[in-house]
C-alpha positions as CSV (number, residue, x, y, z in Angstrom):
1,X,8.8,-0.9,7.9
2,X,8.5,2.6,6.7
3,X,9.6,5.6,8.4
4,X,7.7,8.7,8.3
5,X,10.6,10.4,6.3
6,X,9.6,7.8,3.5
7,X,6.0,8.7,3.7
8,X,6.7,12.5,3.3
9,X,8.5,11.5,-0.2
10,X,5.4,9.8,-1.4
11,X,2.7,11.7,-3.7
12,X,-0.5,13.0,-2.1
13,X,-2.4,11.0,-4.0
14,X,-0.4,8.0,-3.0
15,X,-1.1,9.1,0.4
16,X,-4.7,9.7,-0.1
17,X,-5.5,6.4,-1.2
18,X,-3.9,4.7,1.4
19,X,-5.3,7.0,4.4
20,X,-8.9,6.2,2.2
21,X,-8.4,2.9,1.9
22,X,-7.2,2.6,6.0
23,X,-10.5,4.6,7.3
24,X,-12.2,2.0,5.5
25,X,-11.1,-0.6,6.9
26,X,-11.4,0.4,10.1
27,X,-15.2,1.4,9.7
28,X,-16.0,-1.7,7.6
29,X,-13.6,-4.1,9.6
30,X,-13.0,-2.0,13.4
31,X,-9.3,-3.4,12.9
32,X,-6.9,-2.6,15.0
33,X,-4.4,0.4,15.4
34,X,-1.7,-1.8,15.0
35,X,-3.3,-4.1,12.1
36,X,-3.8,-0.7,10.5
37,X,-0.3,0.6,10.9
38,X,0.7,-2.7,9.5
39,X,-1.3,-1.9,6.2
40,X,-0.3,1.6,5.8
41,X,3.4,1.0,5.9
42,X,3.4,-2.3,3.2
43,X,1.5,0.6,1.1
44,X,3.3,3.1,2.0
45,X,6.8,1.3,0.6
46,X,4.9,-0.4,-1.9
47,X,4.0,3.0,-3.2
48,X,7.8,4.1,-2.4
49,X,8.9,1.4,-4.8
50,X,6.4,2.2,-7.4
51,X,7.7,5.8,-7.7
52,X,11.1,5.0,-8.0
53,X,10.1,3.3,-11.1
54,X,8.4,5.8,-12.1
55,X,4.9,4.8,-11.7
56,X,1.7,5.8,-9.4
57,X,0.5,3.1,-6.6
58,X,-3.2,3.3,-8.4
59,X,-1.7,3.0,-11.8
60,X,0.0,-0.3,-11.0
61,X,-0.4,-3.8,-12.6
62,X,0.2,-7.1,-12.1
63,X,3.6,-7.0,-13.5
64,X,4.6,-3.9,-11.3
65,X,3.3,-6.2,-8.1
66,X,4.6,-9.5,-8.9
67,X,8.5,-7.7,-9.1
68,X,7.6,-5.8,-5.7
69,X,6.9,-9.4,-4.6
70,X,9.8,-11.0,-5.5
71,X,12.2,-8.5,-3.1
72,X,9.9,-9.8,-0.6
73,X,8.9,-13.0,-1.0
74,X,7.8,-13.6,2.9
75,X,5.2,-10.5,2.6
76,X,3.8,-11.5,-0.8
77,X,1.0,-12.8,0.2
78,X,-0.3,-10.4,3.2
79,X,1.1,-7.5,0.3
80,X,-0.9,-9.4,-2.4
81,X,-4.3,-9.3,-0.1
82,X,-4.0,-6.0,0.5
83,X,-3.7,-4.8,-2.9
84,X,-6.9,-6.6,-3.8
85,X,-8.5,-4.9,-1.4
86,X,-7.3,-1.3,-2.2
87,X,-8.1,-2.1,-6.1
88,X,-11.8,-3.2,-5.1
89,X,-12.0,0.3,-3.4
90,X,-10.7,2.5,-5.9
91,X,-12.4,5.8,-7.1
């Protein structure tokens, strides 16, 4: 899970786009709080990971996912699902 001490280390933009991504689900799905709590956090520390290796979370690629996978191989595929989704609704 990610604190909100990790999320204050993240870039706005990273930030942005998982708050944008979030309200959109919400209007398009009406999910829940906790459903979206659960997708902001795996973003939030995916996005975490990506910028200790220097990258952006909108700027990553297959590659970049499959390694954040492979630290956690139970969440791959809820992590994998939601990427998907937040690449079908990027600007």
């Amino acid at each position: 899970m990610t604190s909100s001490a990790d999320r204050e280390t993240l870039p706005e933009e990273a930030l942005r786009v998982i708050e944008q991504f979030t309200d959109a689900l919400w209007m398009e799905r009406g999910l829940s709080r906790n459903t979206l709590t659960a997708y902001r956090n795996d973003l939030c520390g995916l996005a975490g990971w990506l910028q200790k290796q220097g990258k952006m979370l909108i700027e990553a690629q297959r590659q970049d996912l499959l390694a954040y996978c492979r630290m956690d191989t139970l969440g791959m595929v809820r992590i994998l699902d939601k990427l998907r989704e937040v690449s079908r609704n990027a600007p």
